[in-house]
VOLUM-861250 format. One record per atom (N, C-alpha, C): atom name; residue in three letters; residue number from 1; x, y, z. Coordinates in steps of 0.02 Angstrom, whole numbers, plus 32768, in hexadecimal, padded with zeros to 4 digits. Layout:
N
<r CA ALA NUM <X Y Z>>,
...
This chain:
89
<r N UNK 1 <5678 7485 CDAE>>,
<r CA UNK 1 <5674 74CB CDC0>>,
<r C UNK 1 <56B1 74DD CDEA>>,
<r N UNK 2 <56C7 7510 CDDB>>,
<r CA UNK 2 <571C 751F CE03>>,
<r C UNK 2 <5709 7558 CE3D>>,
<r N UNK 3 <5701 754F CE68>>,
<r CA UNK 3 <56EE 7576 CEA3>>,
<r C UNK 3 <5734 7592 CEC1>>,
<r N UNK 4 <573E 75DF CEDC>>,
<r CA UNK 4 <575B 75D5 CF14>>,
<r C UNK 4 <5758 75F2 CF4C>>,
<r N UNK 5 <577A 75F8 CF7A>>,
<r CA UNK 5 <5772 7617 CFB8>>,
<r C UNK 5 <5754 7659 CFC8>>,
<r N UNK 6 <572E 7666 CFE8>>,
<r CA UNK 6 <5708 76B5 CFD5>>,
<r C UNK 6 <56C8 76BF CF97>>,
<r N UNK 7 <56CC 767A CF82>>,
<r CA UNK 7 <5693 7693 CF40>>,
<r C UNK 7 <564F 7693 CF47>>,
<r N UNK 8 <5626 76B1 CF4B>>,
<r CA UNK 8 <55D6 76B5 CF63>>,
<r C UNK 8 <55BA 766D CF29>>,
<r N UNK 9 <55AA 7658 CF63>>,
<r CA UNK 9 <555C 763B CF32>>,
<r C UNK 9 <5526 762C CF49>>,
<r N UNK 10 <54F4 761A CF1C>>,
<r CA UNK 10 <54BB 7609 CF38>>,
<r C UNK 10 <549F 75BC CF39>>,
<r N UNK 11 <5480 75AF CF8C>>,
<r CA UNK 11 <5470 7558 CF85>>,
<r C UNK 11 <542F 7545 CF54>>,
<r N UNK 12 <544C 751E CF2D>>,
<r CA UNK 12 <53FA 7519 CEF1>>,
<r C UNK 12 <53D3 74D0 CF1C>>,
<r N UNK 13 <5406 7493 CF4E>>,
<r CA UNK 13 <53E2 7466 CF65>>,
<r C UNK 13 <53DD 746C CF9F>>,
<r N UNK 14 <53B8 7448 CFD1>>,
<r CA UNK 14 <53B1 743B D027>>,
<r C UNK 14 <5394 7464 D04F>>,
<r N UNK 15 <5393 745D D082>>,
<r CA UNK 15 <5368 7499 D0B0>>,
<r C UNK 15 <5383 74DF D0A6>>,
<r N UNK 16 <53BD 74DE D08D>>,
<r CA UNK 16 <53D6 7533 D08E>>,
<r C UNK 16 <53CD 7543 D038>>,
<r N UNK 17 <53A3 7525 D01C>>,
<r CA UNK 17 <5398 7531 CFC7>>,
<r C UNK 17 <5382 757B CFC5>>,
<r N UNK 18 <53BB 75A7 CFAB>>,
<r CA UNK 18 <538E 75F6 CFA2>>,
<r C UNK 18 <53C5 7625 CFC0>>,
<r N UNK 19 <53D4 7622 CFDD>>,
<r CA UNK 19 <540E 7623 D014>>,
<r C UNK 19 <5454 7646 D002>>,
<r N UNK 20 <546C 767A D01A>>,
<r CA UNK 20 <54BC 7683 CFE9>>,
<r C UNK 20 <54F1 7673 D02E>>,
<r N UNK 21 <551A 7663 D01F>>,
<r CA UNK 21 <553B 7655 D026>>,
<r C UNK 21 <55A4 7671 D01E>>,
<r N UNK 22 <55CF 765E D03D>>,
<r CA UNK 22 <5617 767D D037>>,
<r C UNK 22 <562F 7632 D029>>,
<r N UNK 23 <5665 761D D009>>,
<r CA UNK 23 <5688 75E4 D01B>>,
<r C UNK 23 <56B8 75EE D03F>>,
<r N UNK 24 <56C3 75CE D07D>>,
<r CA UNK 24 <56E1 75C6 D0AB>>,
<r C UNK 24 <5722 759D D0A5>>,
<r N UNK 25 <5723 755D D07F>>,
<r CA UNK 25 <5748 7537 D067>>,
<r C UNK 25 <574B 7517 D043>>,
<r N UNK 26 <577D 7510 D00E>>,
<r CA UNK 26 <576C 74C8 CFDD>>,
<r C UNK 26 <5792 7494 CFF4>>,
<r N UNK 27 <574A 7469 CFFA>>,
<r CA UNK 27 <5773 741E D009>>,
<r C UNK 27 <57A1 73F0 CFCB>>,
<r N UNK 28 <575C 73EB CFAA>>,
<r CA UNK 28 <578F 73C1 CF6A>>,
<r C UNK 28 <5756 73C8 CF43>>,
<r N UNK 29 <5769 73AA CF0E>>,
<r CA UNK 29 <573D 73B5 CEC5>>,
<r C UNK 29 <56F3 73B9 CEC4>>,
<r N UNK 30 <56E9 739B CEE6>>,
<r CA UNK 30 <5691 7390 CF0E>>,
<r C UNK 30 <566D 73B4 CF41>>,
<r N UNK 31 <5693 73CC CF71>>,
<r CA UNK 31 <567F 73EE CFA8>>,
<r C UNK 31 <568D 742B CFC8>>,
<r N UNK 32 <5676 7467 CFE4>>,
<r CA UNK 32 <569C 747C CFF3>>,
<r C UNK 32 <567F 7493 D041>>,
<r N UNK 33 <568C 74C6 D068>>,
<r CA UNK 33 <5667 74DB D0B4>>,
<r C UNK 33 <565E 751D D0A3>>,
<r N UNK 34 <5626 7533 D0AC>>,
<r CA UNK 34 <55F9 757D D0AA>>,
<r C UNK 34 <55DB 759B D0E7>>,
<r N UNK 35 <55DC 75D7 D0E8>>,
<r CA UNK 35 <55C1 7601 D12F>>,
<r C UNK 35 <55A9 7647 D112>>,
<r N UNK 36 <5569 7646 D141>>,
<r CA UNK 36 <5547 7685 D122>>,
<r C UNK 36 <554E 76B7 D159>>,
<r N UNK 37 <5573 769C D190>>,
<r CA UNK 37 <5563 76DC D1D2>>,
<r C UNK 37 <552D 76BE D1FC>>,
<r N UNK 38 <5500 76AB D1E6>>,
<r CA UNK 38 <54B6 76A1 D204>>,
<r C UNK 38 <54BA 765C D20E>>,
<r N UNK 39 <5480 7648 D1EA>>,
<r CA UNK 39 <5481 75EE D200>>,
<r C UNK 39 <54C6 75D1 D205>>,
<r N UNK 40 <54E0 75E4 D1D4>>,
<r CA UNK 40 <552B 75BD D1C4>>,
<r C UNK 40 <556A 75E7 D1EB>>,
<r N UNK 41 <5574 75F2 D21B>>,
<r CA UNK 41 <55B2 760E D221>>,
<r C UNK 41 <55F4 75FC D226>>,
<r N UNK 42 <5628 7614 D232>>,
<r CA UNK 42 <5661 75FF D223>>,
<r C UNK 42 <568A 75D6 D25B>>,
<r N UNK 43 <5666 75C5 D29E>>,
<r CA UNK 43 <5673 7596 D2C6>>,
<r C UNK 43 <5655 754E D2B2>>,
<r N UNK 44 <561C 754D D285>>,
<r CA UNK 44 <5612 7506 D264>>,
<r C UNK 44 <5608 751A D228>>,
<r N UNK 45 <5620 7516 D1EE>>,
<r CA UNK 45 <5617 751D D1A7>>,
<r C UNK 45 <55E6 74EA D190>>,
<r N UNK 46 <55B9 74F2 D164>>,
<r CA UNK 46 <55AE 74BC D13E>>,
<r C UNK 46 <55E1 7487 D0F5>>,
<r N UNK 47 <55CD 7463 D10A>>,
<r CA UNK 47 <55E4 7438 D0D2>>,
<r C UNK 47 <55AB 7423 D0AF>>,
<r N UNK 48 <55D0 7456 D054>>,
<r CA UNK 48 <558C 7432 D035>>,
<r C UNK 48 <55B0 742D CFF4>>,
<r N UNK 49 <5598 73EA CFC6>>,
<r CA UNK 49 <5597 73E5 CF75>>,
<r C UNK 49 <558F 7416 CF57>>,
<r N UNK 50 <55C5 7424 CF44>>,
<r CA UNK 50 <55EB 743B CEF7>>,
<r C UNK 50 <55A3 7457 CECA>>,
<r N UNK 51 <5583 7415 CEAD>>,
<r CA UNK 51 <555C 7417 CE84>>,
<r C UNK 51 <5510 7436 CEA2>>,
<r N UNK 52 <551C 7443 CEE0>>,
<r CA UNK 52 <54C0 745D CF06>>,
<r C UNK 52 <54BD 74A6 CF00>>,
<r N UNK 53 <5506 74BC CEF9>>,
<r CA UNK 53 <550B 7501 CEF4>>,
<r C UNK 53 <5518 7522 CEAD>>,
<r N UNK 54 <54F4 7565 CEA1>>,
<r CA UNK 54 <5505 758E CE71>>,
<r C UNK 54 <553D 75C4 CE84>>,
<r N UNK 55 <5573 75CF CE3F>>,
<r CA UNK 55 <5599 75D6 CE4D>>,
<r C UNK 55 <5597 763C CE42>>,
<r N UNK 56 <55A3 7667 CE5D>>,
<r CA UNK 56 <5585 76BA CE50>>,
<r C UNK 56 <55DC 76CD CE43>>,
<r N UNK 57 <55CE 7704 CE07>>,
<r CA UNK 57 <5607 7710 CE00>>,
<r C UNK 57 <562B 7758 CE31>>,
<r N UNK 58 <5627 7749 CE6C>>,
<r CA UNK 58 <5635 7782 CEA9>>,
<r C UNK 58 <5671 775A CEE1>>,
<r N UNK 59 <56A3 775F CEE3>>,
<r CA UNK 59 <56CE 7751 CF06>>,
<r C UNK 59 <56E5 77A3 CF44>>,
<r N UNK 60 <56CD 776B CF8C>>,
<r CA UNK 60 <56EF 77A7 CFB5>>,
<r C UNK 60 <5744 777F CFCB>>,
<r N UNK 61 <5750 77BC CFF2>>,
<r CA UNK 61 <57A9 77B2 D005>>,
<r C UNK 61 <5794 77A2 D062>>,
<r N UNK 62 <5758 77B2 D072>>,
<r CA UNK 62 <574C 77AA D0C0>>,
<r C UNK 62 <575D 776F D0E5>>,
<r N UNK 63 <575A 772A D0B8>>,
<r CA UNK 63 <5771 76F7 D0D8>>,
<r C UNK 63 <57AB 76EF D0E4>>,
<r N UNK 64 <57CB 770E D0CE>>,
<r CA UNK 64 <5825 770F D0B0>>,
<r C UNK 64 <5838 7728 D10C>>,
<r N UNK 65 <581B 774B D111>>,
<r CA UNK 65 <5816 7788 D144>>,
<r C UNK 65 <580A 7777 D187>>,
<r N UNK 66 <57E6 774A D1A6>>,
<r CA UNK 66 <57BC 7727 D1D4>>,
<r C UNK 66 <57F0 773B D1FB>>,
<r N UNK 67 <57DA 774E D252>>,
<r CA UNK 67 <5806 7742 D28B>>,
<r C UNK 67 <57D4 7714 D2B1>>,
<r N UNK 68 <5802 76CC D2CC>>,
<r CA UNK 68 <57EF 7698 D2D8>>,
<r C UNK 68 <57C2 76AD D32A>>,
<r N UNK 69 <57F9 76EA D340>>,
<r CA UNK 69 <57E3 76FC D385>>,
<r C UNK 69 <579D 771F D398>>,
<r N UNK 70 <5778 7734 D354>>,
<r CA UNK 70 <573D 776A D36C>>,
<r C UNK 70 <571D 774E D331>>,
<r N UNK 71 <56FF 7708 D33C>>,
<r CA UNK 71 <56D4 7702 D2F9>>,
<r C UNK 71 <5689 770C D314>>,
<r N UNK 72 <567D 7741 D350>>,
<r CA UNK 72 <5622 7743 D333>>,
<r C UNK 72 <562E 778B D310>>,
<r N UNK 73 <5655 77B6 D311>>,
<r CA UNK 73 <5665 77EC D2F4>>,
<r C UNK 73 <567A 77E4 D2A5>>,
<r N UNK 74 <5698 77A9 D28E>>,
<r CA UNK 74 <56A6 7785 D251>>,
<r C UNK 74 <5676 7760 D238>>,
<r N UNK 75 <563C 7765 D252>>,
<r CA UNK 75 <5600 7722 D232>>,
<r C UNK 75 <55DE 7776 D21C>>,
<r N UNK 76 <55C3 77A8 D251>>,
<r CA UNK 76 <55A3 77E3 D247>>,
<r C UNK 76 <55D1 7801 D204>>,
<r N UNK 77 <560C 7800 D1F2>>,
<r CA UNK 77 <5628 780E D1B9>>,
<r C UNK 77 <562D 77E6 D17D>>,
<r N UNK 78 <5621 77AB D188>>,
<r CA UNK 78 <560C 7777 D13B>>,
<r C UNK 78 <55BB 77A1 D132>>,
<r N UNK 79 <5598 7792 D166>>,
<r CA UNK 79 <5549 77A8 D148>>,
<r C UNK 79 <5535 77D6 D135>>,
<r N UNK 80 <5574 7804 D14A>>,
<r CA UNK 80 <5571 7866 D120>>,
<r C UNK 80 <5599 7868 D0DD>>,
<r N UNK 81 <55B9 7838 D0C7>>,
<r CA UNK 81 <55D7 782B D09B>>,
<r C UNK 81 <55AF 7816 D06A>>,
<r N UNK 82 <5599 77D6 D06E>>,
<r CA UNK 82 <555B 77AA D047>>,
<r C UNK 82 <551F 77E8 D02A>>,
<r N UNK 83 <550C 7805 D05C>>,
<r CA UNK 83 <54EB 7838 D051>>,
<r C UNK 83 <54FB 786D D027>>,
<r N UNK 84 <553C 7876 D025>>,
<r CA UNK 84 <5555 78D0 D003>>,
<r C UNK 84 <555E 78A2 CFB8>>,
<r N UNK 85 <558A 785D CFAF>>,
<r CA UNK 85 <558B 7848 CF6C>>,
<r C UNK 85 <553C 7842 CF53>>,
<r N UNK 86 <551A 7829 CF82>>,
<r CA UNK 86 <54C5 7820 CF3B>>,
<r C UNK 86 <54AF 7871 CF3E>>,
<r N UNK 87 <54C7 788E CF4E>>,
<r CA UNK 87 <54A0 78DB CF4B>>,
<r C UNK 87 <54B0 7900 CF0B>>,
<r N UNK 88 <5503 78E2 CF04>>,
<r CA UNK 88 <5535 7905 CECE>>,
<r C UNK 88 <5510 790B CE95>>,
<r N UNK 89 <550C 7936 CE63>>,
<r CA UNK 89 <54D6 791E CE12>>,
<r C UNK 89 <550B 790F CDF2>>,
């Protein structure tokens, strides 16, 4: 599955199964780090398998964007984000 930076998906395995998700980073072919704002934010990303996640065809530009200096104001903007892409029809 070719993921990249900014692309929503959803976790299909683990405690966060159901879950959407931003990609935060691609590590390498297997892995990458995700943040939803909420549980996951962008001071600890998760790291999760490639293969646990479904891949949604919605790419935001917000990660691109991040200021490193005001991320609870940047976690509150991934989770309004996540939100406005599943709303989209």
């Amino acid at each position: 599955m070719n993921l990249e930076k900014g692309q929503l998906v959803k976790s299909i395995a683990g405690h966060d199964k159901g879950e959407y998700f931003l990609i935060y980073e691609v590590i390498d072919d297997d892995y990458v780090k995700i943040v939803n704002g909420k549980t996951r934010r962008l001071e600890k990303p998760k790291l999760k398998k490639i293969k646990h996640l479904k891949k949604l065809n919605k790419i935001s530009d917000i990660i691109e964007t991040i200021d490193q200096r005001d991320l609870q104001s940047q976690n509150k903007k991934i989770t309004r984000q996540i939100s406005d892409l599943l709303d989209v029809k």
